[in-house]
C-alpha positions in Angstrom: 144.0 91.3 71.6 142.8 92.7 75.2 139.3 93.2 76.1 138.1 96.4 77.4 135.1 96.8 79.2 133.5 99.7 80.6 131.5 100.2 83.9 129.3 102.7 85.0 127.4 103.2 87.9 124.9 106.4 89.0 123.9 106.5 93.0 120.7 108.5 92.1 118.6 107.7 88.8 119.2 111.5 87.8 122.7 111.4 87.1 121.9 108.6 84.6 119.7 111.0 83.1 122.2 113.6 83.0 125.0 114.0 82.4 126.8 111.5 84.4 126.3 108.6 82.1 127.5 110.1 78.9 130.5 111.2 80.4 131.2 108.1 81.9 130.9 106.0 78.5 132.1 108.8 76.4 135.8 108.7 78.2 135.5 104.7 78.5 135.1 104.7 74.5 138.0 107.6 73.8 140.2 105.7 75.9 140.3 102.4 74.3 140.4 104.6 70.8 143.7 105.7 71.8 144.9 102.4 72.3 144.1 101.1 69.5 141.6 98.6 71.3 137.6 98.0 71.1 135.3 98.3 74.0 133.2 95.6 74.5 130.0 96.8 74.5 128.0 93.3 74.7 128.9 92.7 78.5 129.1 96.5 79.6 128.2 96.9 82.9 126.2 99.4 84.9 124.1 100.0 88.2 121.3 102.3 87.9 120.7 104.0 91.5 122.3 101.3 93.4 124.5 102.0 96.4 128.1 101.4 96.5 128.6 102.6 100.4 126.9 99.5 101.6 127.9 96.9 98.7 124.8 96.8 97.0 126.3 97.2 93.3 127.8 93.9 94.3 125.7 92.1 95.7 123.5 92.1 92.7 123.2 89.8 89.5 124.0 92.7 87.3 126.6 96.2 86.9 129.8 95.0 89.0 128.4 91.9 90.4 127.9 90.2 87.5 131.4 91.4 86.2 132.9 89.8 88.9 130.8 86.4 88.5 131.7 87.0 84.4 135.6 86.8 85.6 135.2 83.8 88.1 133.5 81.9 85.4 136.1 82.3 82.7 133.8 84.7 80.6 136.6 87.7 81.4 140.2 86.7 80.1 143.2 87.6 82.2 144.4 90.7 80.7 141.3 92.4 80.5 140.9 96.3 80.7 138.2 97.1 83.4 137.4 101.1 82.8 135.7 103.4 85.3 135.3 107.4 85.5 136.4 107.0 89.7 137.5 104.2 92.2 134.5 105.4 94.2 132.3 104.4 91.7 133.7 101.0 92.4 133.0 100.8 96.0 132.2 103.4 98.6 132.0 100.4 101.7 134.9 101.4 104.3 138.4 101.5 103.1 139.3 98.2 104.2 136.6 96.7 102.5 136.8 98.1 99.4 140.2 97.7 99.2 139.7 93.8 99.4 136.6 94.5 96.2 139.9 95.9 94.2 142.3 93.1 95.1 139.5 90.5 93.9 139.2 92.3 90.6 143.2 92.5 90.0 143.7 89.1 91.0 141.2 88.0 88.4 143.9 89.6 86.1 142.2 92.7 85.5 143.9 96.0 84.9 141.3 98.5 86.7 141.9 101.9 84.7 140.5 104.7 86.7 139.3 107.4 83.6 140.0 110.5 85.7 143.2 110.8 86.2 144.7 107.7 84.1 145.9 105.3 87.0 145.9 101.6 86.3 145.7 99.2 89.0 146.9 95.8 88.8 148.1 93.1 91.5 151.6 93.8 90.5 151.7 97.2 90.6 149.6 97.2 94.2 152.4 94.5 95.3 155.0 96.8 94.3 153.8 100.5 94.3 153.0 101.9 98.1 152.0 105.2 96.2 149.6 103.3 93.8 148.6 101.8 97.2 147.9 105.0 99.3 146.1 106.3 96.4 143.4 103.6 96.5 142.7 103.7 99.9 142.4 107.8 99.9 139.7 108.0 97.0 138.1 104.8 99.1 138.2 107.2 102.7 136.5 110.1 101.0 134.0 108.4 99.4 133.1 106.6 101.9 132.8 109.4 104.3 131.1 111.6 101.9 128.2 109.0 101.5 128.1 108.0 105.3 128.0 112.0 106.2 124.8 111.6 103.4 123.6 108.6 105.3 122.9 110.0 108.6 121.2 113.2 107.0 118.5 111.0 105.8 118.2 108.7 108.6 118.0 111.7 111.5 115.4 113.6 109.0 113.1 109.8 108.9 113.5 110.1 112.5 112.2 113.7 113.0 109.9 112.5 110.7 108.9 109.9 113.2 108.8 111.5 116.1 106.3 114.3 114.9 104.4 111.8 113.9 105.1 110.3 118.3 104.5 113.7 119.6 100.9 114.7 117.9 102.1 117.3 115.5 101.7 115.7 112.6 99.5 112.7 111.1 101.1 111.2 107.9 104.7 109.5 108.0 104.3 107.9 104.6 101.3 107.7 102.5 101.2 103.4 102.6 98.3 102.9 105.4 96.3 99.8 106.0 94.2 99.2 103.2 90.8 99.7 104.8 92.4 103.2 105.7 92.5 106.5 103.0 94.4 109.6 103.4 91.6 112.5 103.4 94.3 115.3 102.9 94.2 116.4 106.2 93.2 112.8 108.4 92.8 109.4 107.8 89.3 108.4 107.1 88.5 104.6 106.9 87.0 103.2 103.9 83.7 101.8 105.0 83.6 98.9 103.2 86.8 97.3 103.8 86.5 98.7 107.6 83.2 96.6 107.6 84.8 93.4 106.1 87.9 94.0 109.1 85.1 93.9 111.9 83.5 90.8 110.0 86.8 89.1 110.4 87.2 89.4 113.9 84.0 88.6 114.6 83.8 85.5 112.5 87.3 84.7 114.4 85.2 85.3 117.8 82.6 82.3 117.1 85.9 80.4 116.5 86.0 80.1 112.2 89.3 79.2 111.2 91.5 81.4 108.9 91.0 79.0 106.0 87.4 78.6 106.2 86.9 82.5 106.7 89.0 83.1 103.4 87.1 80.6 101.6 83.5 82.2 102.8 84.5 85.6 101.9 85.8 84.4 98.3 82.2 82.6 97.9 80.2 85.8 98.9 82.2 87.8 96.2 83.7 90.3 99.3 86.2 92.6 97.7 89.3 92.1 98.3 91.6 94.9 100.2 94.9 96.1 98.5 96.0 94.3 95.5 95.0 90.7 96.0 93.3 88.7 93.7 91.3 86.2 96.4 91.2 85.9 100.0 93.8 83.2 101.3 94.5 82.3 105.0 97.5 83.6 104.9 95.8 87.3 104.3 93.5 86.6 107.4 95.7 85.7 109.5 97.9 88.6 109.2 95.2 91.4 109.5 93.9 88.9 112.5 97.2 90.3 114.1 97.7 93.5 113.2 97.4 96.3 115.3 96.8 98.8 113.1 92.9 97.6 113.8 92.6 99.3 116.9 94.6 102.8 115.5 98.3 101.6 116.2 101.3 102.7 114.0 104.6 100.6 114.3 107.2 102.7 112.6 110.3 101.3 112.5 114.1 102.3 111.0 116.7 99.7 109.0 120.1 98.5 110.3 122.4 97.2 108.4 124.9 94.6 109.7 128.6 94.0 109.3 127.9 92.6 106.2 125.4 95.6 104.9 122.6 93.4 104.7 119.8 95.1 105.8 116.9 94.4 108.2 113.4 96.2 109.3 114.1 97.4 113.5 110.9 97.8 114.5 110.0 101.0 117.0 107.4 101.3 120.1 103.8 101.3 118.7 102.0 105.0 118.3 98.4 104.8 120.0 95.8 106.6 117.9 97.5 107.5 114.9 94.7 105.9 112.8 91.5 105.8 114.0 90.3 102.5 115.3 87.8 100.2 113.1 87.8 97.4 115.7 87.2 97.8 119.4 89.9 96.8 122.2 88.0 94.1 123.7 87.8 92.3 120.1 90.8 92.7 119.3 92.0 91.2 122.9 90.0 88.6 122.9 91.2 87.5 119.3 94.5 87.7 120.3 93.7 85.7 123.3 92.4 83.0 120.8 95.0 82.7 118.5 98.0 83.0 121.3 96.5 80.5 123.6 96.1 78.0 120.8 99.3 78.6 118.5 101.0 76.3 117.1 103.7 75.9 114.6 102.7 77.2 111.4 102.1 75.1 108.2 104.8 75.4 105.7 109.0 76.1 105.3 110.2 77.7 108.4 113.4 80.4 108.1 116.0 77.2 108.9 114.4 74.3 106.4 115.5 73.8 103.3 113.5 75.0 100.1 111.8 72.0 98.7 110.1 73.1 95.1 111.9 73.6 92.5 109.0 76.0 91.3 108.3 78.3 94.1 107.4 81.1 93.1 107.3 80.9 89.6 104.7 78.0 89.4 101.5 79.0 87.3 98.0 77.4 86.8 97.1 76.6 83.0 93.5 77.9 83.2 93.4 80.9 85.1 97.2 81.9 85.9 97.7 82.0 89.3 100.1 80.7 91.2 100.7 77.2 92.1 101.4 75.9 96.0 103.1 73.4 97.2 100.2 71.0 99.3 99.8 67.3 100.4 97.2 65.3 100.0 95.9 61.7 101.8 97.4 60.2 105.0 100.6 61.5 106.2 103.4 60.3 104.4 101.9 61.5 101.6 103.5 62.6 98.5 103.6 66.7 97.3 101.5 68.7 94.6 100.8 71.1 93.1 97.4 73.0 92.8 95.6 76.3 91.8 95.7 79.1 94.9 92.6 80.3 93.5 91.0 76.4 93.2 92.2 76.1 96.3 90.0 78.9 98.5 87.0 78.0 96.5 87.8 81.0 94.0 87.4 78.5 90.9 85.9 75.3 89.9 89.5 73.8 88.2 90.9 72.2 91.0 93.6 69.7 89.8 96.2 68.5 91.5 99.9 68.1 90.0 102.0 65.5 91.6 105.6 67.5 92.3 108.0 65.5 92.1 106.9 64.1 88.4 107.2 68.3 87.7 110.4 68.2 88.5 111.6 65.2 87.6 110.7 66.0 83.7 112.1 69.3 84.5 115.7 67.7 85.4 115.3 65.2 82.8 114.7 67.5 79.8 116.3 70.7 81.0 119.0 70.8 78.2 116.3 71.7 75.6 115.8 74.9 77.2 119.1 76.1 75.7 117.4 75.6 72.3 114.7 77.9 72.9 117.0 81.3 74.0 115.4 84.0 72.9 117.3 86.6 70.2 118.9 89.8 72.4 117.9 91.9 69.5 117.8 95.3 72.0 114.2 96.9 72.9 113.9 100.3 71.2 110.2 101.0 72.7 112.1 99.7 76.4 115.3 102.5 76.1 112.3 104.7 75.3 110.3 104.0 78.0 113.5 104.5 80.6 114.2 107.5 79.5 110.8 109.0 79.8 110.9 107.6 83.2 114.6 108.8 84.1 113.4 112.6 82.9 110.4 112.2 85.9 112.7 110.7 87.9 115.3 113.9 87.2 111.8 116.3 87.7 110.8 115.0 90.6 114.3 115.0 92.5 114.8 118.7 91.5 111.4 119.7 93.0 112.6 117.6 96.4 115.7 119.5 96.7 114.2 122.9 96.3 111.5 121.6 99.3 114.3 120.5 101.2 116.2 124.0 100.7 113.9 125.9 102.0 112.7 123.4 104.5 116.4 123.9 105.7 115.6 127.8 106.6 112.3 127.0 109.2 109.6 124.0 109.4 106.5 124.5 107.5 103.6 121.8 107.6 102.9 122.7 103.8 106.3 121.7 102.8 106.8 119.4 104.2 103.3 117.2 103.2 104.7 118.1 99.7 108.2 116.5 100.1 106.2 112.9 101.3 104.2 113.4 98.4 107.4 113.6 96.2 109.1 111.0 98.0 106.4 108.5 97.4 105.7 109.5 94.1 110.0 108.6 93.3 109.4 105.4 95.0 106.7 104.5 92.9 108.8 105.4 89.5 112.4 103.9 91.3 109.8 100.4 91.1 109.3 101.1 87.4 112.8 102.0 86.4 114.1 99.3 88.0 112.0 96.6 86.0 112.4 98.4 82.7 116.2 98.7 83.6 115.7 94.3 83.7 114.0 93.9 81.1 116.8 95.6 79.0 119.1 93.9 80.1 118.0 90.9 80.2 117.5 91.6 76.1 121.6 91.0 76.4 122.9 88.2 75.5 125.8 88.2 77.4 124.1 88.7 80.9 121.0 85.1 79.1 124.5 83.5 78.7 125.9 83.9 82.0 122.7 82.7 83.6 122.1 79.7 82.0 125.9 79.1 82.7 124.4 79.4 86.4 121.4 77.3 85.9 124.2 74.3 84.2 125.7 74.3 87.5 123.3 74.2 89.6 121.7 70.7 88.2 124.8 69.2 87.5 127.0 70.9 90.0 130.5 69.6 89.9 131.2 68.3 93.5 128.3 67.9 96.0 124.5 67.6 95.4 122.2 69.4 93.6 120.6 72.1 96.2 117.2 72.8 95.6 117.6 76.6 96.2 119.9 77.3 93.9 118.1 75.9 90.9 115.0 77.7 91.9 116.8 80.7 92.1 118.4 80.1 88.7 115.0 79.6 87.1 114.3 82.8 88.7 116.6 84.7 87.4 115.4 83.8 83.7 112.0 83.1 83.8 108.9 85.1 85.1 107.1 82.3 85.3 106.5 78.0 84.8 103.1 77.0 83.5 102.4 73.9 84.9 100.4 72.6 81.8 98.8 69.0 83.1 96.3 69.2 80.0 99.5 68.6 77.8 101.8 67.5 79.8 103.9 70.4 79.4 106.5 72.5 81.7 106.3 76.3 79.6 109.0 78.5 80.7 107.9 82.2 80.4 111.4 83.9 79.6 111.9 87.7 81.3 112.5 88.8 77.8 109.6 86.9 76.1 109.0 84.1 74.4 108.2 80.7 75.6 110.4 76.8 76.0 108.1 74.4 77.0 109.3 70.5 78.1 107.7 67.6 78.4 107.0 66.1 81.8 104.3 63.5 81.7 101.8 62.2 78.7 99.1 64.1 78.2 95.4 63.2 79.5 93.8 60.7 77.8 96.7 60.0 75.6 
């Protein structure tokens, strides 16, 4: 019997609170009723608040990207019923483009059933049908005009935005300010003791301390950290030794997106005095004058190298939980470990080294038994709670914005529009928390477990070439918050995203 799966996708997190999705899976369900067939509702598929103009709802491991890894991989048979409300909720890229999305899906041998007005799309038919054809790429054009017409909206009110902000008339673009900085309601005030850490830190870099050695002091003395830091790392000095915003300068910037919709940060001409300065010019010149006249290449994996941990990112200390880097130790030559970022800066006593490549060696020896370990997909009730409490301040918070925005639309007022930034950061800040609630559901599916460690199978015993470091790592992403590196026990313990624990062997324990 043919499959039949549904897909569902909301461009704001208010229509999924609405009415949107119930429609949408309400029609999917009546429609494979009347056929006599059952909709698969383990590998359903759905993008919460992700774009379709760009390609984002592709791009992603989940909703319509992960249907379309599902069918490459064999998990989707050829014959399969793909069901959605619209062909714009497919794609809303240009026509061309989203016209080639279709043609991957129908060449998979998918029939793509569009709920509103009962076409069905398969290769054959789009070989053989110029109306079936036409059709396609007219819901494509006005969709993707709709949301471009959308696009520019938003992007020519960030840039008024910006250049109030340019011209003196107003103070605030967003709420997120350097951390030493606070937003009084009417100015930005600095926050003395973090301002008097900043000027430390320059003047420390002044009598020539090094980045490292000025973390590792400040960790010793017990000096607060700014913003959400745990410890004081080099890496933290050296970027607020080179950030402007020290001497009252505001970089906005706007995103571009390419050919390919992959987006990247443009950055604009600095705005003098829109913070008030905590560190004079000639400090901050003469620092700059320092670190310039005696770069060099930094430390560490450069854009163009190759990823060389298998654990980035996910490696954790056994005593205290942070994370793990990636050092050498001895001559040069030497061979890679792995130690505590908070041993490391003097931030704790438990510095132990972990030699990497007997990490990941165990890892690729013994990787197999993490498949016996998958945890159950049993659902989350307190999870689907939790969204929808969120969704309903999501909804809330949207309505609000519109009605500032209305009446923003009849004449500028200061008030209004200090309440619409408000809003806006405020939906940022829930968007964050819907989105890793969203994972953590689905990750409770498991269809979506079974699909990934399809992915991590392949990527150590891929089936022509080598195995590439970078894929495995982000394999092991996808599935794991986190790898203990255990050395008391000699034990690899792989945090799954949807709880639980696998732990593998790697080396004998201490003392054994």
């Amino acid at each position: 019997m043919a499959k039949v799966y549904s897909y569902t996708r909301f461009s704001t997190p208010e229509q999924a609170a609405g009415d949107s999705f119930r429609r949408q899976t309400e029609a999917a369900r009546k429609w494979a009723e009347a056929r006599g067939l059952v909709l698969d509702v383990k590998l359903s598929f759905a993008d919460d608040g992700v774009s379709a103009y760009r390609g984002g709802n592709v791009d992603t491991d989940r909703g319509l990207g992960a249907f379309l890894f599902a069918c490459q991989q064999g998990l989707v048979e050829r014959g399969s019923y793909l069901l959605v409300e619209s062909l714009d909720r497919i794609s809303r890229m240009s026509p061309r483009k989203a016209q080639r999305l279709l043609d991957d899906i129908v060449d998979s041998g998918i029939t793509v059933v569009t709920l509103n007005d009962g076409q069905e799309y398969t290769a054959e038919r789009l070989d053989s049908d110029p109306t079936a054809l036409l059709i396609s790429l007219m819901v494509s054009w006005r969709a993707h005009e709709e949301s471009k017409t959308k696009g520019r909206r938003v992007a020519a009110a960030w840039a008024e935005k910006r250049d109030r902000v340019r011209r003196g008339e107003d103070k605030l673009l967003t709420r997120r300010a350097p951390a030493w900085l606070e937003w009084s309601g009417e100015d930005w005030q600095p926050i003395e003791q973090h301002a008097d850490t900043v000027r430390r830190v320059f003047r420390m870099a002044r009598e020539g301390m090094g980045e490292h050695a000025t973390a590792k002091a400040l960790n010793e003395e017990g000096v607060p950290v700014m913003g959400r830091g745990k410890a004081w790392h080099r890496s933290t000095v050296a970027k607020l030794l080179r950030n402007s915003a020290v001497i009252g300068q505001l970089t906005p910037g706007h995103i571009e997106f390419d050919e390919n919709g992959k987006k990247r940060r443009v950055a604009e001409k600095p705005i003098a005095g829109a913070y008030p300065a905590v560190v004079s010019e000639e400090d901050w010149l003469a620092v700059r004058a320092l670190k310039d006249g005696a770069a060099s290449a930094p430390r560490g994996r450069s854009a163009a190298s190759p990823l060389q941990n298998l654990f980035a990112g996910l490696a954790r200390c056994p005593d205290c939980g942070a994370a793990m880097t990636r050092v050498y130790k001895g001559r040069k030559g030497g061979k890679p470990k792995l130690v505590c970022t908070m041993a490391k800066v003097g931030k704790a006593k438990h510095y132990k080294s972990v030699p990497l490549e007997d990490a990941e060696e165990g890892f690729l020896r013994n990787w197999q038994g993490l498949f016996a370990d998958v945890p159950a997909g049993d659902g989350d009730t307190e999870i689907d709670t939790q969204i929808q409490d969120i969704e309903g301040a999501i909804e809330a918070k949207h309505h609000h914005l519109d009605d500032l925005i209305a009446e923003l639309e009849r004449g500028p007022s200061p008030t209004l529009t200090k309440a619409a930034r408000r809003i806006e950061e405020e939906l940022r800040t829930l968007q964050e928390a819907l989105q890793d609630a969203q994972e953590h559901r689905e990750l409770s599916d498991g269809g979506m477990v079974a699909m990934r460690l399809d992915a991590l199978r392949e990527a150590v015993e891929p089936r022509e070439g080598e195995r590439d470091t970078a894929r495995i790592n982000a394999a092991l992403r996808s599935l794991f918050d986190a790898v203990v590196i255990d050395y008391r026990c000699g034990q690899l313990r792989f945090q799954w995203k949807q709880g639980g624990e696998a732990s593998l062997m790697y080396a004998w324990p201490e003392g054994a």
